[in-house]
C-alpha positions as YAML, in Angstrom:
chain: A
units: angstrom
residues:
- id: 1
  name: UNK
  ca: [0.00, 0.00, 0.00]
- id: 2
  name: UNK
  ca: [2.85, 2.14, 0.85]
- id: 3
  name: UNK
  ca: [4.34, 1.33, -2.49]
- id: 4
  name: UNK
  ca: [0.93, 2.32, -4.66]
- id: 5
  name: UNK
  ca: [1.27, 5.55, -2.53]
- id: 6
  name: UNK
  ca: [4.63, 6.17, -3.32]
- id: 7
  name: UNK
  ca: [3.88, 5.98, -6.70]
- id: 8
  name: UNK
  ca: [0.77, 7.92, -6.98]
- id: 9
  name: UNK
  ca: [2.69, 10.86, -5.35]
- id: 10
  name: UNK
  ca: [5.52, 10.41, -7.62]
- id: 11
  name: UNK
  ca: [3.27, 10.40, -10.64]
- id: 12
  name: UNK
  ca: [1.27, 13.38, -9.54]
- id: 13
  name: UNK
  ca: [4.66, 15.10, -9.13]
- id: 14
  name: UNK
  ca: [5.75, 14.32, -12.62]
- id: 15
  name: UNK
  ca: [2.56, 15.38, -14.74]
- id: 16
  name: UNK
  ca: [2.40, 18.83, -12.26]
- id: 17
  name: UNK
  ca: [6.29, 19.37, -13.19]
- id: 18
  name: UNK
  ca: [5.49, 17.92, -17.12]
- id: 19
  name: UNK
  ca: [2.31, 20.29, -17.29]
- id: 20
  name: UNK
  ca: [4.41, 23.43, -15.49]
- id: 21
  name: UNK
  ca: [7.16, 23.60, -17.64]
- id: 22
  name: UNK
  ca: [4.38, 23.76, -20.89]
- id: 23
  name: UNK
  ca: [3.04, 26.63, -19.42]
- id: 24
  name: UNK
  ca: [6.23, 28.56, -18.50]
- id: 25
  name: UNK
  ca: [7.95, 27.86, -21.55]
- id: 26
  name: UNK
  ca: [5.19, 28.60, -23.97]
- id: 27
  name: UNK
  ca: [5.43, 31.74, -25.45]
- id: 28
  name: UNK
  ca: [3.82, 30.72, -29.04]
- id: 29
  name: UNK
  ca: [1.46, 33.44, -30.53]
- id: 30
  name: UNK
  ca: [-1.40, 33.83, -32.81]
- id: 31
  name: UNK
  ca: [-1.36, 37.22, -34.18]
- id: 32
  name: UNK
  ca: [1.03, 40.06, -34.86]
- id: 33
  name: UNK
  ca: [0.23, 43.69, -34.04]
- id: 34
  name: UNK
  ca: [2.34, 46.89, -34.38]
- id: 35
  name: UNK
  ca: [2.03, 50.08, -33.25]
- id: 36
  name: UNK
  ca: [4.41, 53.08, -34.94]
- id: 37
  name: UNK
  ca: [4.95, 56.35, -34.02]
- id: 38
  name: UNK
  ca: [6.68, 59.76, -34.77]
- id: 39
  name: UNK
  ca: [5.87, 62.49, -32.01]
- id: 40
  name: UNK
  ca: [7.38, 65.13, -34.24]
- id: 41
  name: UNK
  ca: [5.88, 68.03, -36.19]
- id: 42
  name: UNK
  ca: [7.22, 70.46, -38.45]
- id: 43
  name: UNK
  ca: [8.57, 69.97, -41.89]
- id: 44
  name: UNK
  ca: [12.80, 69.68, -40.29]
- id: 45
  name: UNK
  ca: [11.72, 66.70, -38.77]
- id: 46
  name: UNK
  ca: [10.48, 65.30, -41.76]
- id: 47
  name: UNK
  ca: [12.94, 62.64, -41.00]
- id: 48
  name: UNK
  ca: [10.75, 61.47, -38.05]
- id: 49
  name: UNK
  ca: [8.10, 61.23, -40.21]
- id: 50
  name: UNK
  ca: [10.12, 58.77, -42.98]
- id: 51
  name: UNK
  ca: [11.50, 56.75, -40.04]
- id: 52
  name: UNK
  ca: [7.87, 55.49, -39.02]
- id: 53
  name: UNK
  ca: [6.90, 55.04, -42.50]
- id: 54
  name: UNK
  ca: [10.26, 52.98, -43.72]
- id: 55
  name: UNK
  ca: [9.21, 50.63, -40.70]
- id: 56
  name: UNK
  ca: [5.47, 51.01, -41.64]
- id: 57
  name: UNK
  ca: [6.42, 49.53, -45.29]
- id: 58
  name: UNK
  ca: [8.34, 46.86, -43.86]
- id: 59
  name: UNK
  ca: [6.25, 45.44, -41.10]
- id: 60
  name: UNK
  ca: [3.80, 45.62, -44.49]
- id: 61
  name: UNK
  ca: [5.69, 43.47, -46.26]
- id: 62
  name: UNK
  ca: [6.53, 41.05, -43.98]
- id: 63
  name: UNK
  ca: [2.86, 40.29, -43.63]
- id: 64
  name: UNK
  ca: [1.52, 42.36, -41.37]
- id: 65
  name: UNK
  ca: [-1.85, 43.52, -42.89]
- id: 66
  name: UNK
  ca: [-2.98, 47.28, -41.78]
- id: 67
  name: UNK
  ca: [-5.75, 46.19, -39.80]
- id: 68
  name: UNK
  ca: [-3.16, 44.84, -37.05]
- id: 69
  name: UNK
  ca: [-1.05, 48.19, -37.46]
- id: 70
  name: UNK
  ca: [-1.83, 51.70, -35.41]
- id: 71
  name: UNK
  ca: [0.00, 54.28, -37.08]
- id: 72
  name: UNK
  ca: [0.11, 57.39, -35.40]
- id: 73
  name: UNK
  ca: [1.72, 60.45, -37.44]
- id: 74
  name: UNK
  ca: [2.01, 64.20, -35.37]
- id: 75
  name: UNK
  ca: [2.49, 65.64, -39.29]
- id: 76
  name: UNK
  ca: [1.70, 65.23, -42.95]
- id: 77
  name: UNK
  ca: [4.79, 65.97, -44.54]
- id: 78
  name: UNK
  ca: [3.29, 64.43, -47.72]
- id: 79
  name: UNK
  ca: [0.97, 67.33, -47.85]
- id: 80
  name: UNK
  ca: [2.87, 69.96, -46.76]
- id: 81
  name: UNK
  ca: [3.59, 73.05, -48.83]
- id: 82
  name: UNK
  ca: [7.35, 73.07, -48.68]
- id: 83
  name: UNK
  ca: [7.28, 69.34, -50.05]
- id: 84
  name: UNK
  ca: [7.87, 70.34, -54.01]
- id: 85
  name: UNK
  ca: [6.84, 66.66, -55.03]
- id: 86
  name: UNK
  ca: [3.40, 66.33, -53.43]
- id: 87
  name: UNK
  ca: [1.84, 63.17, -51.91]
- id: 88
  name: UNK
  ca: [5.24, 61.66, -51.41]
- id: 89
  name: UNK
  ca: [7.63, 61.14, -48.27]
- id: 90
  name: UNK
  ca: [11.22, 59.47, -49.65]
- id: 91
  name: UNK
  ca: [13.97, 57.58, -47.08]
- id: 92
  name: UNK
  ca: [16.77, 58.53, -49.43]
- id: 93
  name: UNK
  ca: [18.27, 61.21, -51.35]
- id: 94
  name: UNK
  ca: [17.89, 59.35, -54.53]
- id: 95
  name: UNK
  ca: [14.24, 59.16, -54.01]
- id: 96
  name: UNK
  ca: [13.79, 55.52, -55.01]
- id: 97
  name: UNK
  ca: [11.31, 54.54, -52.73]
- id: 98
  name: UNK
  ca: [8.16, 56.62, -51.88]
- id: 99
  name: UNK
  ca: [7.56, 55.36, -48.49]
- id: 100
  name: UNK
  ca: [4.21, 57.18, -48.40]
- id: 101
  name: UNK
  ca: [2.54, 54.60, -51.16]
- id: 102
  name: UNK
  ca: [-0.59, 54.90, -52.47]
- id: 103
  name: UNK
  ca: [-2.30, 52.61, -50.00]
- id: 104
  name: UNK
  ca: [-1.32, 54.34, -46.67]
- id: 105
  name: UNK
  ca: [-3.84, 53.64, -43.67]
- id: 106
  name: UNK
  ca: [-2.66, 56.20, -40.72]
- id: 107
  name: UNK
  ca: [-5.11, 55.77, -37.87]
- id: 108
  name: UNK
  ca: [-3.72, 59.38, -35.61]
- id: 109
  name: UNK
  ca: [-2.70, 62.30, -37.42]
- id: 110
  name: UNK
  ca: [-1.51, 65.62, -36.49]
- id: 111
  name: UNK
  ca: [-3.40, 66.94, -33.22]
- id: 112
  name: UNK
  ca: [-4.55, 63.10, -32.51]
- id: 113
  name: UNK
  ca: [-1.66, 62.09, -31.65]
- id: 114
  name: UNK
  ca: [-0.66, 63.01, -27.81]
- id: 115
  name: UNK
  ca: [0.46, 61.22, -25.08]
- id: 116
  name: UNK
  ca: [-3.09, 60.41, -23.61]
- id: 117
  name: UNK
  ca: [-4.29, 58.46, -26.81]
- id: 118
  name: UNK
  ca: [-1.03, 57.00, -27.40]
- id: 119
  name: UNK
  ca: [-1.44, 55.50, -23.85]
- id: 120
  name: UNK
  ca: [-5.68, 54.96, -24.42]
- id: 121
  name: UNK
  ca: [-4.53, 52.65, -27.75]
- id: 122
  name: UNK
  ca: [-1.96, 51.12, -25.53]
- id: 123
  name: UNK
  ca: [-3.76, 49.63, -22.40]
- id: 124
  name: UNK
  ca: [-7.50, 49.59, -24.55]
- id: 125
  name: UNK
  ca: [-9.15, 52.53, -22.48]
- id: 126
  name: UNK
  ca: [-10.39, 54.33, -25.96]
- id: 127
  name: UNK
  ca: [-14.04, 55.78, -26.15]
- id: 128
  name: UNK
  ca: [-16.93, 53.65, -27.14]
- id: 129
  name: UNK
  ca: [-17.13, 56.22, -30.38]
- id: 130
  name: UNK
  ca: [-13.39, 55.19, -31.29]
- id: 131
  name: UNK
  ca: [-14.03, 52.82, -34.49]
- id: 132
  name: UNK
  ca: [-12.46, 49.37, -34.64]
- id: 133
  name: UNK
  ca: [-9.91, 50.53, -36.93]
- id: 134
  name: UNK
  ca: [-8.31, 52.50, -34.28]
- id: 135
  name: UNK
  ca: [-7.93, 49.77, -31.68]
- id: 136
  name: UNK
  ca: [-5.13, 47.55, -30.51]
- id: 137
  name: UNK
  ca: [-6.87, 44.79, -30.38]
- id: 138
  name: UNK
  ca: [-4.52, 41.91, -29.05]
- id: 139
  name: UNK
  ca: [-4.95, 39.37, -26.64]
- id: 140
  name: UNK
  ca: [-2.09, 37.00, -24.45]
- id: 141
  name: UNK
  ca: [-1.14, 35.65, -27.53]
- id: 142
  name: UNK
  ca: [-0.41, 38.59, -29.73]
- id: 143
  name: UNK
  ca: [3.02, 39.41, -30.07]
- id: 144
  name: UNK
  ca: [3.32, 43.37, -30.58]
- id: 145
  name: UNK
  ca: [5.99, 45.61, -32.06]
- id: 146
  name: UNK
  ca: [6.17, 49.79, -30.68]
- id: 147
  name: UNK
  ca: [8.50, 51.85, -32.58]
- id: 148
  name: UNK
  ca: [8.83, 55.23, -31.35]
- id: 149
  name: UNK
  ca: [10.54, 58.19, -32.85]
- id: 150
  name: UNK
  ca: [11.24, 61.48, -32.38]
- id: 151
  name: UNK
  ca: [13.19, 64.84, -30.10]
- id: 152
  name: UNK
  ca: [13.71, 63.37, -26.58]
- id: 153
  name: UNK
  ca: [16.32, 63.34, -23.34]
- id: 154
  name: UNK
  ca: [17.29, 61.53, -20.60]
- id: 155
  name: UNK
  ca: [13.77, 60.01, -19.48]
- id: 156
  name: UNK
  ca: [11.44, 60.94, -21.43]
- id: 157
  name: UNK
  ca: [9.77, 61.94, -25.34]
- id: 158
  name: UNK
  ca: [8.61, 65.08, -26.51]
- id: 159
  name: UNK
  ca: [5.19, 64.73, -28.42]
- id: 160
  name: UNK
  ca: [4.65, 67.69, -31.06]
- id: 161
  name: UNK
  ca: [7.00, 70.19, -28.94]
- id: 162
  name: UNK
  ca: [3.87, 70.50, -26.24]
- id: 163
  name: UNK
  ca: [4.22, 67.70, -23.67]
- id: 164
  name: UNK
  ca: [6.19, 64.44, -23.41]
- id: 165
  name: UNK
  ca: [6.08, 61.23, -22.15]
- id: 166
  name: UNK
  ca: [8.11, 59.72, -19.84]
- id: 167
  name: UNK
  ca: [9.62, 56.38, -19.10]
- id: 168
  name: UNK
  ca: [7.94, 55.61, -15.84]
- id: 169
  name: UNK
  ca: [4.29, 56.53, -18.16]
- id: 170
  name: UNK
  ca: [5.56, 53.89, -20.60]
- id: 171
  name: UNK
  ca: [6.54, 51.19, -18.41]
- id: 172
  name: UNK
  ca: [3.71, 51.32, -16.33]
- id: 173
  name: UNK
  ca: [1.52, 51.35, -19.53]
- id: 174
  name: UNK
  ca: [3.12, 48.04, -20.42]
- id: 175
  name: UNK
  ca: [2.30, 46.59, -17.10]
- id: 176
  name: UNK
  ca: [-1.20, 47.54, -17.57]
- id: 177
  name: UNK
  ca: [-1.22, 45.46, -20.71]
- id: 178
  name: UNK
  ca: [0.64, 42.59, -18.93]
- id: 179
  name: UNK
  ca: [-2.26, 42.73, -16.70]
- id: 180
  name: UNK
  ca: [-5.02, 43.05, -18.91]
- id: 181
  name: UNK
  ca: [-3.30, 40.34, -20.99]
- id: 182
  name: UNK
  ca: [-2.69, 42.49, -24.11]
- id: 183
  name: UNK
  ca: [0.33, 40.64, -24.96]
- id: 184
  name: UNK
  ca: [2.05, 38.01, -25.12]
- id: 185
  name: UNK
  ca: [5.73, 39.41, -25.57]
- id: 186
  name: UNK
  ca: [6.11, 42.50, -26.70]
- id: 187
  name: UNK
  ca: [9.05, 44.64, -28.19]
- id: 188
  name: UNK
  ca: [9.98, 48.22, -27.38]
- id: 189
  name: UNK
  ca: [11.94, 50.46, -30.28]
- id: 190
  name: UNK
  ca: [12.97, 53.75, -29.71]
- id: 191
  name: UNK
  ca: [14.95, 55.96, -31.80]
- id: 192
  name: UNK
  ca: [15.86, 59.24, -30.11]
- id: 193
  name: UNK
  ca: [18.36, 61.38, -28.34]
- id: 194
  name: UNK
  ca: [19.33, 59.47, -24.88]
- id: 195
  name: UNK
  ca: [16.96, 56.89, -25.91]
- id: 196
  name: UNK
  ca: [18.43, 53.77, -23.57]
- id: 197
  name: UNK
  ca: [17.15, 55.67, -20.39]
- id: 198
  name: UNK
  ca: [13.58, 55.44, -21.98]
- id: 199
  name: UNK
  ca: [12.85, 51.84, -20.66]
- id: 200
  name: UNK
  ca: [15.05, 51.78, -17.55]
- id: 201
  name: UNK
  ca: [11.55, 52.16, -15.50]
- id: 202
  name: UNK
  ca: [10.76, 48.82, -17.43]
- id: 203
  name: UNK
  ca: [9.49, 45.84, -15.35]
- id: 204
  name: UNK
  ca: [7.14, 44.32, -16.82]
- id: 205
  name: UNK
  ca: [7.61, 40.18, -18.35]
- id: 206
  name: UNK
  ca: [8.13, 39.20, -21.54]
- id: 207
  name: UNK
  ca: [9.38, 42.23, -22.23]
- id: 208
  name: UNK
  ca: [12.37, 43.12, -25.08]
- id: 209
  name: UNK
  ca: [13.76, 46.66, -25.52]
- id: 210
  name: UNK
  ca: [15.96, 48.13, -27.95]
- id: 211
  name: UNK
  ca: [17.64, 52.02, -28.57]
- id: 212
  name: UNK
  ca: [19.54, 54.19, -30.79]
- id: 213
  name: UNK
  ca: [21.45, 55.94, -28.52]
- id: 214
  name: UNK
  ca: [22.60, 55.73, -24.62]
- id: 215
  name: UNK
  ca: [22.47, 58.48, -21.70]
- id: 216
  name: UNK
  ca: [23.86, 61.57, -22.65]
- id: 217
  name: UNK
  ca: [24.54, 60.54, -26.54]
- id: 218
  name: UNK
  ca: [22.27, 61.85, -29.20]
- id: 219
  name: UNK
  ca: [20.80, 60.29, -31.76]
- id: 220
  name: UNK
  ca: [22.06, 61.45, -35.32]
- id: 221
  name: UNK
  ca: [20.49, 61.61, -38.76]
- id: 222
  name: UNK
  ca: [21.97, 59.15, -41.56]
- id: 223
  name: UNK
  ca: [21.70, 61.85, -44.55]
- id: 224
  name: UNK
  ca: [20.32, 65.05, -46.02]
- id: 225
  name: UNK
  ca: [18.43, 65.46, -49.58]
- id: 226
  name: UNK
  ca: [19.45, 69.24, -51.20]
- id: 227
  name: UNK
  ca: [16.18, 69.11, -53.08]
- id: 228
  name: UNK
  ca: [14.04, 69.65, -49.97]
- id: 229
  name: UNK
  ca: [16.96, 71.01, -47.43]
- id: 230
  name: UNK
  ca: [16.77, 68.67, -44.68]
- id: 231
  name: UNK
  ca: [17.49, 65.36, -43.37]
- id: 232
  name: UNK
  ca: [15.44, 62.22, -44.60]
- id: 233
  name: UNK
  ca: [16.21, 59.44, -42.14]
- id: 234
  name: UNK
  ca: [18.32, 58.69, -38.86]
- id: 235
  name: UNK
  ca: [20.94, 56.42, -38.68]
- id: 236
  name: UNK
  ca: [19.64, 53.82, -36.14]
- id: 237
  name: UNK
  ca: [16.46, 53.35, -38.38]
- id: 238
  name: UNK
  ca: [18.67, 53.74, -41.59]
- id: 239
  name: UNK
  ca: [20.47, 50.40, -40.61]
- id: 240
  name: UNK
  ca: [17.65, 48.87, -38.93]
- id: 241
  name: UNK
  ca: [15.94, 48.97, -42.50]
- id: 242
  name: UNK
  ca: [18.92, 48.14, -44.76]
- id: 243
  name: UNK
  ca: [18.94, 44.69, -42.35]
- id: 244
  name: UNK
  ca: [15.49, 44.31, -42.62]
- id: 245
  name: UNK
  ca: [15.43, 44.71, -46.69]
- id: 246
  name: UNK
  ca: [17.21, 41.45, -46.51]
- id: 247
  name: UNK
  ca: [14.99, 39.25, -44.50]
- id: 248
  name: UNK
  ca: [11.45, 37.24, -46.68]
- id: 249
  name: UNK
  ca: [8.46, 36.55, -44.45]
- id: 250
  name: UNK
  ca: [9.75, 32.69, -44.14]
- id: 251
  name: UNK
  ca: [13.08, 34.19, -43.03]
- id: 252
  name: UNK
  ca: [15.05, 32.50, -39.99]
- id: 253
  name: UNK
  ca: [16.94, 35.15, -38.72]
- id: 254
  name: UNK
  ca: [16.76, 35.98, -35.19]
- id: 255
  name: UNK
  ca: [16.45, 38.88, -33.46]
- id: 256
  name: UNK
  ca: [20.03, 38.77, -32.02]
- id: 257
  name: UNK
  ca: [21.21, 38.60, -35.92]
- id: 258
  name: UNK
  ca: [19.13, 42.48, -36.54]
- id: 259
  name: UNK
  ca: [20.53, 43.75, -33.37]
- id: 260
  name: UNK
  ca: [24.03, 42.80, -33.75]
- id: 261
  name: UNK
  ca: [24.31, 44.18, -37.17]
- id: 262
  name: UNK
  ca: [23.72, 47.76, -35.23]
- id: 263
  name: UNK
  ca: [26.78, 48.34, -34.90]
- id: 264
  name: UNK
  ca: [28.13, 51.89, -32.98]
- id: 265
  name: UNK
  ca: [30.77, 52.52, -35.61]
- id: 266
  name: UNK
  ca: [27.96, 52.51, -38.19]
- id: 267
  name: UNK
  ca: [25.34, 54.31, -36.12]
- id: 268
  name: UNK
  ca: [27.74, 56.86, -34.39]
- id: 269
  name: UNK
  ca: [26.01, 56.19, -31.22]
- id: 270
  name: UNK
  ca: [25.92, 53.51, -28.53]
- id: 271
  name: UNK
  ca: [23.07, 51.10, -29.48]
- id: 272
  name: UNK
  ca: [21.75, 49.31, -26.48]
- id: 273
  name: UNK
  ca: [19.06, 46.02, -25.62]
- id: 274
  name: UNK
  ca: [17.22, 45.25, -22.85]
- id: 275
  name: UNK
  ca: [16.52, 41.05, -22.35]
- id: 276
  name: UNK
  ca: [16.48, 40.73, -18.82]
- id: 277
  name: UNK
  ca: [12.62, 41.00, -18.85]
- id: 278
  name: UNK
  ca: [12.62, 38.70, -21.57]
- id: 279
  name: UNK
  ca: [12.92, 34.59, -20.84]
- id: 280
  name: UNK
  ca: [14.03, 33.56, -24.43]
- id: 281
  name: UNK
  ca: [17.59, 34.23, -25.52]
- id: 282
  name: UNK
  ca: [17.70, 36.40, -28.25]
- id: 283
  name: UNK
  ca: [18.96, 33.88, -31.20]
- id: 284
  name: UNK
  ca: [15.54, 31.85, -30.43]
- id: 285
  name: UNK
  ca: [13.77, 34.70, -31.37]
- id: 286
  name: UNK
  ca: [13.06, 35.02, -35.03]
- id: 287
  name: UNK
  ca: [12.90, 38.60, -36.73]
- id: 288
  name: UNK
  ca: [9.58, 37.88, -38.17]
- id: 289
  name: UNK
  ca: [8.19, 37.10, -34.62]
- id: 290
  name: UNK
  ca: [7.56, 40.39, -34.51]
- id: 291
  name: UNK
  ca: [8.59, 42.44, -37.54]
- id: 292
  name: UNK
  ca: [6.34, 39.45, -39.90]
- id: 293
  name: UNK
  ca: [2.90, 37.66, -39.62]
- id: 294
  name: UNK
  ca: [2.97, 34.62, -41.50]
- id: 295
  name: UNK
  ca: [2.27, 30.65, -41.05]
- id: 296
  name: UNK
  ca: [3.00, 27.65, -42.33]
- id: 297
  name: UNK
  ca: [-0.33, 25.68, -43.23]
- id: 298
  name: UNK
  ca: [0.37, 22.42, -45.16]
- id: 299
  name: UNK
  ca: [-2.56, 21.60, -47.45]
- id: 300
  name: UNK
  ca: [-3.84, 18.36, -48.00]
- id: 301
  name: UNK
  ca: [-5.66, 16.69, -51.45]
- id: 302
  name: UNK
  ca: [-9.34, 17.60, -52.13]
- id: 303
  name: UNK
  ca: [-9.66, 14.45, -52.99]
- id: 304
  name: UNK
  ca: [-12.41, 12.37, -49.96]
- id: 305
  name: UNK
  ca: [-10.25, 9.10, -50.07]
- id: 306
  name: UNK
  ca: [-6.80, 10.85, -49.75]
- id: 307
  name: UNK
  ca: [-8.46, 13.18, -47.18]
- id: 308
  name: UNK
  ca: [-10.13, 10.43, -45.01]
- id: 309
  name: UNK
  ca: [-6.65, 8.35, -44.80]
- id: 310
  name: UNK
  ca: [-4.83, 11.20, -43.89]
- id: 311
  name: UNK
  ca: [-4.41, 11.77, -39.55]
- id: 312
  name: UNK
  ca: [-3.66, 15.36, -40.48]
- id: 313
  name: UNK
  ca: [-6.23, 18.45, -40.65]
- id: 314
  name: UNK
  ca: [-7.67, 19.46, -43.40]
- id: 315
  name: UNK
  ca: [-7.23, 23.17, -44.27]
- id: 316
  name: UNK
  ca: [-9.50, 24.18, -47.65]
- id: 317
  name: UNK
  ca: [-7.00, 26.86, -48.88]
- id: 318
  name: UNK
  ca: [-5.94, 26.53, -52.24]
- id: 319
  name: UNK
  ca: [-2.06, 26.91, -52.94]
- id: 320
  name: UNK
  ca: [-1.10, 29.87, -55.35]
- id: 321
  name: UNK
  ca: [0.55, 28.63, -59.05]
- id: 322
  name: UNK
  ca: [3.81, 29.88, -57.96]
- id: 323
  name: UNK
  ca: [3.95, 27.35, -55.27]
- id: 324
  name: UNK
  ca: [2.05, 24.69, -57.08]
- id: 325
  name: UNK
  ca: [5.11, 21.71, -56.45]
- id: 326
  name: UNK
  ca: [5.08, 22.05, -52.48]
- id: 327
  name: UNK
  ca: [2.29, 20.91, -50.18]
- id: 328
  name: UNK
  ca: [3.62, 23.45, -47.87]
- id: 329
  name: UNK
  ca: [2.81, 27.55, -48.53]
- id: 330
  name: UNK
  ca: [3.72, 30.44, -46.58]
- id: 331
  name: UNK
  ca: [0.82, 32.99, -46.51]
- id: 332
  name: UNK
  ca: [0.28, 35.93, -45.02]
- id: 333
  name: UNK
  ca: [-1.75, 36.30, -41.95]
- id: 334
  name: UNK
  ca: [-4.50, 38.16, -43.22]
- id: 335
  name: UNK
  ca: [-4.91, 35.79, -45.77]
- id: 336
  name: UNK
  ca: [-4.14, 32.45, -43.74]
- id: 337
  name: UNK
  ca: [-5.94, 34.28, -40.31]
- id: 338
  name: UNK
  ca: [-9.45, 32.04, -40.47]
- id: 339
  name: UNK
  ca: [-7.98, 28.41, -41.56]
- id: 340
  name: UNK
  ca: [-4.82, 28.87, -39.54]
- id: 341
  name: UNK
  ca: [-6.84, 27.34, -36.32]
- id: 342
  name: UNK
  ca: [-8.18, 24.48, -38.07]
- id: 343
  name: UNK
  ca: [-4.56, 23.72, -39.22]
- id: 344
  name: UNK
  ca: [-3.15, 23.27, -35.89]
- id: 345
  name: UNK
  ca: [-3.05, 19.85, -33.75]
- id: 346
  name: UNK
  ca: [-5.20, 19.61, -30.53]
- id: 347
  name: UNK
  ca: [-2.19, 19.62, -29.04]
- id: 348
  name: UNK
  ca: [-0.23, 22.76, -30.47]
- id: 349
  name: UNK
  ca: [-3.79, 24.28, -29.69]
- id: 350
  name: UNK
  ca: [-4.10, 23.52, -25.91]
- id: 351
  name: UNK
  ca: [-1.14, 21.93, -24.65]
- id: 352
  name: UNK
  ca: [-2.38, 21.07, -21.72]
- id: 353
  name: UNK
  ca: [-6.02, 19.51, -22.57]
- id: 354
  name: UNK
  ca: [-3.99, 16.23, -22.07]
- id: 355
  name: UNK
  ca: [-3.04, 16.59, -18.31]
- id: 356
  name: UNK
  ca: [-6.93, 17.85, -18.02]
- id: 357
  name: UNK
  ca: [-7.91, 14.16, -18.82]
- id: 358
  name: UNK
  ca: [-4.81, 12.10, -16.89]
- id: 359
  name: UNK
  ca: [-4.55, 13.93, -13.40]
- id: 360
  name: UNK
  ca: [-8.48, 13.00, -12.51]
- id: 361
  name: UNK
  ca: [-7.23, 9.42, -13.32]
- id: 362
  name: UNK
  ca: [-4.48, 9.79, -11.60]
- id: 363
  name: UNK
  ca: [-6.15, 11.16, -8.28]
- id: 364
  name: UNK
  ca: [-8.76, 8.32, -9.08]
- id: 365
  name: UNK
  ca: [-6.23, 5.46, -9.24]
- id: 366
  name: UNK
  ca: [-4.51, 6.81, -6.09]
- id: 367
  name: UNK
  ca: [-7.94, 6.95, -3.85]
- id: 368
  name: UNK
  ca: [-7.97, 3.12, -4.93]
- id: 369
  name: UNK
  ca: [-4.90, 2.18, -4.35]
- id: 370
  name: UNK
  ca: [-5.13, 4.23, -0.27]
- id: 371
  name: UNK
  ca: [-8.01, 1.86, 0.27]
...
């Protein structure tokens, strides 16, 4: 009898330990969100303005569809009268990218865009009137990307010259989303003057943070463009972008691989990352875990027979020509977002529906054995 105990205890201890480290460990998400801002206005910091919008294009094309981006923009530098080629915003000198586009969504422009609704979008306190379209809408297993950019110092972000924002606002509007379970890891970008002391009042988990600059450095612009007489990008983003260029939505480069190619002779400033918040090490962490949105989905035959002998799911998405030969496709997720569920084992779904079903056996198998 002893014995049977023994081993009930002992098997209760091994599913609790089996079913704790699933939980701890899993940091898997559903969904990708980003949120991208430039607190500047004014047509000299029209490279504020192309910084958010380089990033805005590339968190595009890594699949991240504008429904699951907040774009907040303090100017219009498209519009604006000193801008002699109208409706456009370029990164480089050369103008050979319009980074404005044609199909631009920006959800807070000009006056919008203050430190209050910045921090309303953040932790979900918005206005019943505020339309869908202007809502972070995540959940604990989004993972969600906030690029910032603009004039700051040590502690805090100017918004539009008028008020700022400081680092102890920030981090405890990332612990209300921790809270509310807004996120499931998020990552902080910040490209300004002194920007490293921006998320030293940081303490929330799952948590990564990244800067252009450290305490008492400033943050410098990459180049000028003669044609409109000031500067078009900063250096941080310049080289966060060139890296970026180089990565496809199936990519496997990490997040370690981005950062380290920051490098201070390139940048003229001291690039910094905060991890200690985060429980992953960094070369785990794939770039398009948070800069991408896209999922594997492996389709099976239409055919009934092949369909009924196969122990996989059956997903009813049609593969594109290009990728006719492979019964795997990459898709973006707003294309992929309503089959992606049905693709995914019971399992990968709810890891721990299993230990649901063996620890009442267990419990039941040891109240036999004690009698």
């Amino acid at each position: 009898m002893d014995v049977s105990k023994g081993l009930c205890v002992s098997s209760l201890f091994v599913i609790l330990a089996i079913s704790s480290s699933a939980s701890s460990s899993d940091l898997r998400h559903t969904n990708n969100w980003a949120v991208l801002v430039c607190t500047s206005r004014y047509w000299f910091n029209y490279r504020h303005v192309a910084n958010t919008l380089s990033v805005y294009r590339s968190v595009k094309r890594l699949g991240i569809p504008d429904s699951q981006i907040i774009l907040m923009l303090a100017d219009d530098m498209a519009c604006n009268p000193r801008n002699a080629d109208q409706g456009t915003v370029f990164n480089n000198r050369a103008h050979q990218l319009n980074v404005y586009g044609s199909d631009i969504e920006v959800d807070y422009r000009g006056y919008e865009v203050t430190v209050e609704n910045f921090i309303r979008v953040l932790t979900g306190r918005l206005p019943s009137s505020v339309p869908q379209s202007k809502r972070l809408l995540t959940d604990d297993r989004s993972n969600v990307l906030v690029y910032m950019t603009g004039h700051g110092g040590e502690g805090f972000l100017k918004f539009q010259d008028a008020e700022e924002i400081t680092s102890e606002e920030l981090g405890a509007a990332f612990e209300q989303m921790w809270k509310k379970r807004r996120y499931s890891s998020l990552m902080f970008l910040i490209d300004t003057c002194q920007a490293e002391t921006l998320y030293r009042s940081f303490y929330s988990p799952n948590l990564i943070a990244a800067s252009s600059s450290r305490i008492k450095e400033d943050s410098l612009s990459h180049h000028s463009d003669p044609a409109i007489g000031v500067s078009v990008i900063d250096r941080w983003t310049f080289y966060l972008l060139e890296y970026l260029e180089h990565v496809r939505p199936n990519s496997e480069k990490t997040i370690q691989d981005l950062f380290q190619s920051l490098q201070p002779s390139l940048v003229i400033s001291t690039p910094s990352v905060r991890t200690d918040l985060f429980p992953v090490a960094l070369s785990r962490v794939r770039i398009t875990d948070f800069f991408g949105s896209v999922r594997k989905i492996r389709t099976l035959p239409t055919d009934d027979s092949a369909r009924a002998n196969s122990s996989l799911p059956s997903v009813d998405i049609q593969p594109s020509s290009a990728a006719a030969d492979s019964d795997v496709f990459v898709y973006s997720m707003a294309e992929a977002d309503e089959h992606a569920d049905q693709a995914k084992p019971i399992y990968e779904m709810q890891p721990l529906t299993i230990y649901s079903f063996v620890l009442p056996i267990v419990l039941a198998a040891c109240l036999v054995f004690s009698h």
